[in-house]
C-alpha positions as CSV (number, residue, x, y, z in Angstrom):
1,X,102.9,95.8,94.2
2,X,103.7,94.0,97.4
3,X,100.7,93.4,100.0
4,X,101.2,94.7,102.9
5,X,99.4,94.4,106.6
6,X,97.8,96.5,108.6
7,X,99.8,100.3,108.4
8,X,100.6,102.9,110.8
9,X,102.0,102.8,114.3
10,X,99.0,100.7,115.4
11,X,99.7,97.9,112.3
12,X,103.5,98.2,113.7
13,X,102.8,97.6,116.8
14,X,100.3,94.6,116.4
15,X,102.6,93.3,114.1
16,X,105.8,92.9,116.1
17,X,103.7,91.6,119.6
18,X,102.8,88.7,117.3
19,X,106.2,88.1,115.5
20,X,107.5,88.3,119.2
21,X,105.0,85.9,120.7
22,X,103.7,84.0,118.1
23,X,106.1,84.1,114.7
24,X,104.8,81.2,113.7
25,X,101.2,81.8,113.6
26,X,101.9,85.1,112.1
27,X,103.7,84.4,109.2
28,X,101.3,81.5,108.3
29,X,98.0,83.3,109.1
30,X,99.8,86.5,107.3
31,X,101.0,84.0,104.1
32,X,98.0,82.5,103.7
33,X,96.0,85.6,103.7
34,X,98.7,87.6,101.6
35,X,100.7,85.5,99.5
36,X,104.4,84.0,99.7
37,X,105.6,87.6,99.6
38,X,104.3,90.6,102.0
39,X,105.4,93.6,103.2
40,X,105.0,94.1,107.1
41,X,105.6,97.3,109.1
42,X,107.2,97.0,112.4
43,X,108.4,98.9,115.4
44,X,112.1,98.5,113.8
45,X,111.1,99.5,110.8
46,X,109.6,98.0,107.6
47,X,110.3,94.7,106.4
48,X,109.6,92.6,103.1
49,X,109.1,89.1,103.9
50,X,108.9,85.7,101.6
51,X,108.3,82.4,102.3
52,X,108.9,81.9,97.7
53,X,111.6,79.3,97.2
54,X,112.7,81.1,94.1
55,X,113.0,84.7,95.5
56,X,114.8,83.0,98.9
57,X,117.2,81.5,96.5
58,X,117.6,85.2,94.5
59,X,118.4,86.7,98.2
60,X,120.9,84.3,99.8
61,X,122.3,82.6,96.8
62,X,122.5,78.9,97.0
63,X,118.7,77.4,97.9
64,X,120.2,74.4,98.9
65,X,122.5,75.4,102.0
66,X,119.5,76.3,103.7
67,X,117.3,73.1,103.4
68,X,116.3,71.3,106.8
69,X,118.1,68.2,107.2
């Protein structure tokens, strides 16, 4: 099972201020607190985000195009 953060409307809301003014801060706090891979409600609707090399690499194919220069 995924973890997730805070539920609800409420969660949602909370949850998309901070990726909107702080994304940063969110997904670290959020990472650090969850794991590489969490499940996060937002206004939008829910989202499943990963910060796991291996599962990135599973999503968008080749690692590699993506690493910083």
């Amino acid at each position: 099972m995924i973890p997730t953060v805070g539920g609800g409307i409420a969660g949602a809301a909370v949850s998309t201020w901070r990726l909107v003014t702080d994304p940063a801060t969110l997904m670290r706090s959020t990472a650090a607190r969850l794991g590489p891979t969490f499940h996060m409600p937002l206004l939008n609707g829910p989202s499943v985000v990963t910060g796991d090399p291996s599962l990135i690499g599973a999503i968008f194919g080749d690692a590699e195009l993506f690493d910083a220069p």
